[in-house]
C-alpha positions as CSV (number, residue, x, y, z in Angstrom):
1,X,16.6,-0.5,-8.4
2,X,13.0,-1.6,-8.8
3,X,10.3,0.6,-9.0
4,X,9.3,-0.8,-5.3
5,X,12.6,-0.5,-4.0
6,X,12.4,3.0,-5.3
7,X,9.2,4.0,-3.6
8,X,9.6,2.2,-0.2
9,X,13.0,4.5,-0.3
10,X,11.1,7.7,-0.9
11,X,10.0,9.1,2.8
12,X,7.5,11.3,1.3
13,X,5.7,8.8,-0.9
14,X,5.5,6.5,2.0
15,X,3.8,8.6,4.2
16,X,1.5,10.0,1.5
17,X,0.3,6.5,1.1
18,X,0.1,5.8,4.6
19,X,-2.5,9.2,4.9
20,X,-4.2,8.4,1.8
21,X,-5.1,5.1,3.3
22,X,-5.9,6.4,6.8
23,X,-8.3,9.0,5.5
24,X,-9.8,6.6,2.7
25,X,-9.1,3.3,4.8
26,X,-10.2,0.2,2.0
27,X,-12.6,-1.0,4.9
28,X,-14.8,2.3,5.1
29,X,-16.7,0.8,8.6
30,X,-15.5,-1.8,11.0
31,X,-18.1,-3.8,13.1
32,X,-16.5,-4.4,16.6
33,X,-18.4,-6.6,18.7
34,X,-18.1,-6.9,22.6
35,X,-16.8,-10.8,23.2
36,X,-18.7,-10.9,26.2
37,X,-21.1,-7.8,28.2
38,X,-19.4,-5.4,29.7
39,X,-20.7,-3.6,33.3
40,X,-19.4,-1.2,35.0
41,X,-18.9,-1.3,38.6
């Protein structure tokens, strides 16, 4: 086994990544634009 193959098998370690990242994402602010206005009816 590969040290990969190892961790992608490892339930825990995957989902401790996967929170590490979603409270520390590696893009700390996303700038969403509108495409086009928006109005409410």
């Amino acid at each position: 086994l590969t040290l990969t193959k190892s961790v992608i098998d490892m339930p825990l370690i995957n989902s401790v990544v996967y929170e590490v990242l979603r409270l520390n994402p590696p893009v700390p602010l996303q700038y969403a634009r509108e495409k086009k206005r928006y109005h409410s009816a």
